[in-house]
Each structure stands twice: as structure tokens, then as C-alpha cells.
C-alpha positions in Angstrom: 8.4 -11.5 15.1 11.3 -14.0 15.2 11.6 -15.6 11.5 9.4 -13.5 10.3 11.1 -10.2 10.4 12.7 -9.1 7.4 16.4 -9.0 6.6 17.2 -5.9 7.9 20.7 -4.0 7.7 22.1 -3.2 11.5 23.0 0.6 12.2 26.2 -0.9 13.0 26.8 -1.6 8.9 26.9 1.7 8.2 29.9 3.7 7.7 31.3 6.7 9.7 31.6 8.4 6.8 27.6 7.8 6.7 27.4 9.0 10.1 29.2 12.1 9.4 27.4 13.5 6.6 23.7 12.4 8.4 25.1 14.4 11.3 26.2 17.6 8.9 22.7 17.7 7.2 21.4 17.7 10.5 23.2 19.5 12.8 23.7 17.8 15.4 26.0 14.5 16.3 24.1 11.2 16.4 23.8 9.6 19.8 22.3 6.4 19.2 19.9 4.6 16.2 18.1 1.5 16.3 16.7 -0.4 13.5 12.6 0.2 13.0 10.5 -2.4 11.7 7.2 -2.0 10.6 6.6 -2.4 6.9 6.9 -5.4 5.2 9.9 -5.0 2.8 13.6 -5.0 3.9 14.9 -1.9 3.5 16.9 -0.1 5.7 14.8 2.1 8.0 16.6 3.1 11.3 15.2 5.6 14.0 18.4 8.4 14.7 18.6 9.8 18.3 20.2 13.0 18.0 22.1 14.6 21.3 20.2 17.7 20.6 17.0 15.4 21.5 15.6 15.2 18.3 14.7 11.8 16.8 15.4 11.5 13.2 13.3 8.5 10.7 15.9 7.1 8.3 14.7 5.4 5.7 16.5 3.6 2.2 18.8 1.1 0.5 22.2 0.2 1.9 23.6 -3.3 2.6 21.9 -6.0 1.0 19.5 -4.0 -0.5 18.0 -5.6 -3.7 17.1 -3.8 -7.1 14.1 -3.2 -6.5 14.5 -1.0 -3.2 17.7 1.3 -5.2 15.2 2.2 -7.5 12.1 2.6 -5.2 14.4 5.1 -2.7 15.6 7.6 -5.7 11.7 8.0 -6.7 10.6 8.5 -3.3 12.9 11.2 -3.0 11.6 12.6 -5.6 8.1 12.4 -4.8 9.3 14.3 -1.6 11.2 17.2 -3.5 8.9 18.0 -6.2 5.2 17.1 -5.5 3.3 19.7 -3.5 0.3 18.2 -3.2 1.7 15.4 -0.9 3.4 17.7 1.4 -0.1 18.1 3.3 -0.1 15.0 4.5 3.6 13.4 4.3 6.7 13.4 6.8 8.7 16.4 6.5 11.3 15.6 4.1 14.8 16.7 5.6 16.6 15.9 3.2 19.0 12.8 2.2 22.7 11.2 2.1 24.2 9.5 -0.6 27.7 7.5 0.5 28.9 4.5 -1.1 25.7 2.2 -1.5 24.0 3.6 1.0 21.0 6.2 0.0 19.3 7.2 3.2 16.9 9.2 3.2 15.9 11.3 6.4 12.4 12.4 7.2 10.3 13.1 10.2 10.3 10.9 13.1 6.1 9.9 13.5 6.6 8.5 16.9 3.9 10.1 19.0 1.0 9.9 17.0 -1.9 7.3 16.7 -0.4 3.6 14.6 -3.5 1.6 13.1 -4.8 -1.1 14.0 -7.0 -1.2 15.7 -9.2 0.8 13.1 -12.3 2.8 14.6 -15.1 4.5 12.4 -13.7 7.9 12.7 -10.2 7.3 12.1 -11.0 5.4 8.6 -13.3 8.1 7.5 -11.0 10.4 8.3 -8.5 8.4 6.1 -11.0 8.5 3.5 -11.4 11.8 3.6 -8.0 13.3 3.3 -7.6 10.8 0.8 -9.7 12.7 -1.0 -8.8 16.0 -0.2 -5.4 14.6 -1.6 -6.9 13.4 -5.3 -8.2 16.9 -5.4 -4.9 18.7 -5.2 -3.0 15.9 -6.6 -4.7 16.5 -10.6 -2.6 19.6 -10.8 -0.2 17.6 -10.7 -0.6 14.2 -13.1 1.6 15.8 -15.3 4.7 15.4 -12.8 5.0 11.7 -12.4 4.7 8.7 -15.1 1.5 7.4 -15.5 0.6 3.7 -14.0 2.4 0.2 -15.2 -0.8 -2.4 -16.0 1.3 -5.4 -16.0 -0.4 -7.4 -13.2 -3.2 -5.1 -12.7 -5.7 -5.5 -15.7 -4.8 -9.4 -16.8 -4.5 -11.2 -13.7 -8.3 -12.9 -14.0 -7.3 -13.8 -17.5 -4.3 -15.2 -16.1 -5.9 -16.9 -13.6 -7.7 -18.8 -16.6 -5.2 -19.7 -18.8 -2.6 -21.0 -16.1 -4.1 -24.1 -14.5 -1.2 -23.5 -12.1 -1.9 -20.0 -11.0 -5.5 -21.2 -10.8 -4.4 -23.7 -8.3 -2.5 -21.2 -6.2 -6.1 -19.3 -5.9 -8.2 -22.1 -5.3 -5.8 -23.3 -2.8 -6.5 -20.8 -0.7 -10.0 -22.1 0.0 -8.9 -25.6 1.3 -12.4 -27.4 2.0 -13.8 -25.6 0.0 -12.1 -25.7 -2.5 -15.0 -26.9 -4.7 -17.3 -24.2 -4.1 -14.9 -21.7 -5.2 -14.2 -23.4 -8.3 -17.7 -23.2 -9.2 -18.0 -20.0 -8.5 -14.3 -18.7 -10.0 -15.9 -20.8 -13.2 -19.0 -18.8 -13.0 -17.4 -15.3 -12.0 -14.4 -15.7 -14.5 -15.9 -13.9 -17.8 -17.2 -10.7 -15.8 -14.0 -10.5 -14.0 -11.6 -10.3 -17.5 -14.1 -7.8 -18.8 -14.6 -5.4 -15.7 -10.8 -6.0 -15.1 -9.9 -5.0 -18.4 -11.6 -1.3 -18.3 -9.2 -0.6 -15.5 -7.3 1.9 -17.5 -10.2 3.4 -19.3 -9.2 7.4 -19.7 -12.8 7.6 -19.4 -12.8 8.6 -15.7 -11.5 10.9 -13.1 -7.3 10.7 -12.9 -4.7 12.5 -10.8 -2.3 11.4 -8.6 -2.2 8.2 -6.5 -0.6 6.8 -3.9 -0.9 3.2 -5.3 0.3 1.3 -2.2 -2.0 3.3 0.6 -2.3 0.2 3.6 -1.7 0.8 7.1 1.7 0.2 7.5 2.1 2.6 5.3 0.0 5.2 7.4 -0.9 7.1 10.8 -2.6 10.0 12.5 -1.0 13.2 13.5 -3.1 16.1 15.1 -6.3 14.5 13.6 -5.1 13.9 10.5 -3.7 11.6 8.4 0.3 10.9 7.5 0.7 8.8 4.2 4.1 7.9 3.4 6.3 5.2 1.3 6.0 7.4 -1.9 8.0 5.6 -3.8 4.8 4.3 -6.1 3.2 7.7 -7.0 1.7 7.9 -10.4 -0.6 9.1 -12.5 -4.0 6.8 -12.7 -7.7 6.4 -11.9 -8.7 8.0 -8.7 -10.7 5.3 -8.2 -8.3 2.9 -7.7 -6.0 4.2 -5.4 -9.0 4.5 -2.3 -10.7 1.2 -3.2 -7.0 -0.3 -3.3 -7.3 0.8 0.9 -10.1 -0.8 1.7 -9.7 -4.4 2.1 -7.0 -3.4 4.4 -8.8 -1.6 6.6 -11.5 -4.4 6.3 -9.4 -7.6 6.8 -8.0 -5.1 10.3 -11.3 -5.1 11.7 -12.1 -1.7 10.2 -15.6 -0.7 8.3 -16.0 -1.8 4.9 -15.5 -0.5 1.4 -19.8 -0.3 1.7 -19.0 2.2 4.4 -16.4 4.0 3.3 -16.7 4.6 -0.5 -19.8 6.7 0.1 -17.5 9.2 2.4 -15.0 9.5 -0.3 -17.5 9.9 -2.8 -19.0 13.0 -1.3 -15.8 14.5 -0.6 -15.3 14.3 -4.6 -18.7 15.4 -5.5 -19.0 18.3 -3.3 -15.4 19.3 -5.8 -17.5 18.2 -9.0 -15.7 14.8 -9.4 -18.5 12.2 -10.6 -17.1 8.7 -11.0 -18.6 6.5 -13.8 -20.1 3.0 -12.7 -18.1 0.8 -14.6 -14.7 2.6 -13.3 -15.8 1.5 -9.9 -16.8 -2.5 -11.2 -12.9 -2.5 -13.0 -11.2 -1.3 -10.1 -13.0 -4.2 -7.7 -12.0 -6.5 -9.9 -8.8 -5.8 -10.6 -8.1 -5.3 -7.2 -9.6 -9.2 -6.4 -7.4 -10.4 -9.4 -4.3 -8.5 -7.6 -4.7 -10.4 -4.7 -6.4 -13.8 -6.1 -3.0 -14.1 -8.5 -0.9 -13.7 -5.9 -1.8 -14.8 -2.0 -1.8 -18.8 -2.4 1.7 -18.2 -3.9 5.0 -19.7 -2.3 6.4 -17.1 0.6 9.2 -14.7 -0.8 11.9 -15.3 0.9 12.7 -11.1 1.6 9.1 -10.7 2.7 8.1 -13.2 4.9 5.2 -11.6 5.6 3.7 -10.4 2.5 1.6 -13.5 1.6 -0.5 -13.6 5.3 -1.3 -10.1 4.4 -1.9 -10.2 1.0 -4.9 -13.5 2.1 -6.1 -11.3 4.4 -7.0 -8.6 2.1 -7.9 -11.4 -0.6 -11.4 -12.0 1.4 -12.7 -8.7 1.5 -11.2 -7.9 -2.1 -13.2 -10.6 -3.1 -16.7 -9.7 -1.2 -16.7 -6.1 -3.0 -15.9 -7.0 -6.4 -18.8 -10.1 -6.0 -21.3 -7.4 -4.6 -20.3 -4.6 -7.4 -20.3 -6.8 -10.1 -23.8 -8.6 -9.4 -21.8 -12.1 -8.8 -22.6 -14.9 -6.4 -21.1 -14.6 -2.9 -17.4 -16.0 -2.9 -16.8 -18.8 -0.2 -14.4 -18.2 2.4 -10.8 -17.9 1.8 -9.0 -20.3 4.6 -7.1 -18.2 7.4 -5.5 -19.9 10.1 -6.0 -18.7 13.9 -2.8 -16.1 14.0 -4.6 -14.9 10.7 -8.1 -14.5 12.4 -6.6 -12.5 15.3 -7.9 -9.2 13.7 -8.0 -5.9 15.8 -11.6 -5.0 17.6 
């Protein structure tokens, strides 16, 4: 990955008195760790080698960690100790350390089991469908988490047109043709702010989400799907949260949301859970705005990687909401050739 990895901490910037109380939750001295990489933020996530042969995935906020990650890793934890309906299809939770400003917390090592991409039909359905089966148990539960922040979820179309400069981030992204897509943003814009803006209707199934459910964030165990990075659970439209996984699975050389939706639709019916049309047009286009208001924007220094992926899921995101929404068919967004390199 070279310059593109993100600023990781070493195991070797942890403390022994880290050490120690990792190896008395554990039972068993640590051997050796090595730092994992995978997702696309920089928090500390080390892989523990225990001399009983157990691995051991740590995961959390230690040196350098910013704000944002010593807040994300205390509600994680909590998703782990007090949600039930994620336990079907999370990492065991073992527990966690506290020492200094470190906040590690230690969960099962998903090593041997299937990593995505490359997507295949059956894997994404079965995504899709324990996705599903997770809504379902998950509106027990809506009462155990805070409900969903809208700040840039239902306002970044009307954004898009009352910032000429966030405009030109978007339209950016298209290069040559850059002109096309300012005709058809101009055309698009006023169904976009409306559908966008129904986002949040209470209108519509809620439950528990996932709200950040990509594929570095995922994998396959025994058949079934592992979610993890809980840090983002909350309580908001079902909808969302699945169509929110699509364009990843999409721009990875997976099926698209035309494919997929209908599994997890069918999942939810057969359970009595009927989805309103327009709760389907607002989430396509607030998911477009999400990634229209923010891929043509400068890199972020923490998370090199972050804008590639977020333009990859921008075309797709776009396709959907034009098709749901009866618009005309977005141009291109411009990838280069290490962005084309999808999985078969």
C-alpha cells in the first residue's frame, strides 16, 4: 500500500502494562502481534498471537488516535455488551483493556473465513439476507441506541446547490464530461432535495442499522455473514442501512442494487415488513448526495484512501437513485485505471 496505508500505531507503542492486563483477560501470555490493516481509518487494530495458539483481533484507540476514534471505540463496546440482536452475526466480544490512552478492545480473530472481493451472486445474497434477518431482530431493540444524526444525510443535494464550490467538487469528478453532468445535475437537482429530504420520514419500517455495512467492514464464516465495526449502530430506516451496501458491492464487481433489493425485500415481507415507495426514492438519493458531496473533495490526510472509494461507490449511487427516481441517466463519473481494476 506504501503511502497509502493509514497512520497506524506499532504494537511496539504499547505499554507492558498494556500487555499485562490483555494477557490477564485472556489467559494466556502474548507471543507476538502484528499490526492488521484492512479498513480505511487509522485506528489501532493489531492481530495477538497467544502461546496457547490462539490468535486474538485487537481493535481501538491508542497513540495518535484522533477524537473521533476515542469516541467511536467506547460505543462499539457497547454495541458489543448490550445488543443481542448483533451477536448473531458479530465477532465474539472478549472483552476489553483500558490503560492510559489506550482502549483496546479484543474480539474474535476472523482469519480463516472467506474476505470480499471478489463478490459472487451467492455470497451478496446471502449478505442480503442476513441483513435482513438482522433488521428483523434488531426492532426489539431501537429503543437501545440513539436514533440517527441527519447532518449530511438529508441536505447534501441542497447543498450541492447553494455552494458553487461543493458543486465544483461533484462536477469535477466527471472531467470531460463535465458538461453533460451539469446538465443533468441542473435537471436532476429539484427531485433530489425533495426525495432526499423524506429520508427521515417516521412513515416507514425502523430498527436497528448498521449504518457503515461495506466490505471491509464484513466476511463469511460457516456460510454466513460477520458484520463488524459497530461503532455506528442506531436507530433509523431499514431501508437505508441495505441500500447504503449496495453501491459497494456494485462498484466491487458484485450484482446490483436491481439484483439485490428484491432478495432483501422478500426476506422482510415473508416477516410482514412492507416498505413505502417513497422511503426507497429518499434513501437513493440521499445515498447519491452522500457520496456526490463528498468524493471530488481534497484527500484527508488520515484516510488516504477514503476518497478512491468513496468515487467508486459515487457511480453506482448515482445509477440507482437516477433509475428510482425516473431521472435521465447520469454520465460517467471519471475513474482512473487503478480505480477500474474491480474484482471479476
Amino acid at each position: 500500500m506504501g503511502s497509502l496505508r493509514e497512520p497506524k500505531p506499532f504494537w511496539t507503542d504499547t505499554s507492558i502494562e498494556l500487555r499485562k492486563e490483555i494477557e490477564s483477560l485472556v489467559g494466556s501470555p502474548i507471543r507476538k502481534a502484528n499490526r492488521v490493516f484492512g479498513g480505511y481509518g487509522p485506528s489501532a487494530t493489531f492481530r495477538l498471537y497467544l502461546e496457547d495458539g490462539r490468535t486474538i483481533f485487537a481493535k481501538g484507540a491508542g497513540k495518535g488516535a484522533n477524537l473521533e476514534i476515542r469516541k467511536a471505540i467506547p460505543l462499539e463496546e457497547s454495541a458489543y455488551r448490550n445488543i443481542n440482536a448483533i451477536r448473531p452475526l458479530s465477532p465474539a466480544y472478549l472483552g476489553s483493556v483500558i490503560v492510559n490512552d489506550w482502549h483496546l478492545l479484543l474480539l474474535e480473530d476472523l482469519r480463516k473465513v472467506i474476505k470480499v472481493p471478489p463478490w459472487t451472486d451467492k455470497l451478496a445474497v446471502q449478505a442480503v439476507h442476513d441483513i435482513a434477518q438482522f433488521h428483523l431482530r434488531g426492532m426489539a431493540e431501537e429503543g437501545e441506541v440513539e436514533q440517527i444524526q441527519t447532518k449530511g444525510l438529508t441536505d447534501n443535494w441542497q447543498t450541492i446547490r447553494n455552494n458553487p464550490v461543493e458543486a465544483d467538487y461533484f462536477l469535477g469528478l466527471f472531467r470531460q464530461e463535465r458538461s453533460r453532468a451539469e446538465a443533468w445535475l441542473n435537471d436532476a437537482l429539484d427531485r433530489l432535495i425533495t426525495a432526499e429530504s423524506e429520508l427521515i420520514n417516521p412513515n416507514q419500517p425502523w430498527g436497528l442499522i448498521h449504518k457503515d455495512i461495506r466490505s471491509d467492514n464484513l466476511r463469511f464464516k460457516d456460510g454466513k455473514l460477520v458484520l463488524f465495526d459497530w461503532a455506528s449502530v442506531c436507530r433509523g430506516p431499514l431501508i437505508l442501512d441495505v441500500l447504503f451496501f449496495f453501491p459497494s458491492v456494485t462498484a466491487e464487481g458484485g450484482p446490483t442494487a436491481d439484483f439485490l433489493l428484491p432478495v432483501y425485500k422478500e426476506v422482510m415481507d415473508g416477516e410482514g415488513v412492507r416498505f413505502p415507495a417513497y422511503a426507497e426514492r429518499a434513501a437513493a438519493a440521499a445515498i447519491a448526495g452522500f457520496f456526490a458531496s463528498r468524493a471530488g473533495k481534497p484527500p484527508i490526510p488520515a484516510l488516504p484512501r477514503l476518497r478512491k472509494v468513496q468515487c467508486l461507490q459515487l457511480g453506482p449511487a448515482l445509477e440507482w437513485a437516477a433509475k428510482v427516481l425516473n431521472l435521465p441517466q447520469p454520465p460517467l463519473v471519471h475513474l482512473n485505471e487503478s480505480n477500474r481494476n474491480r474484482a471479476k
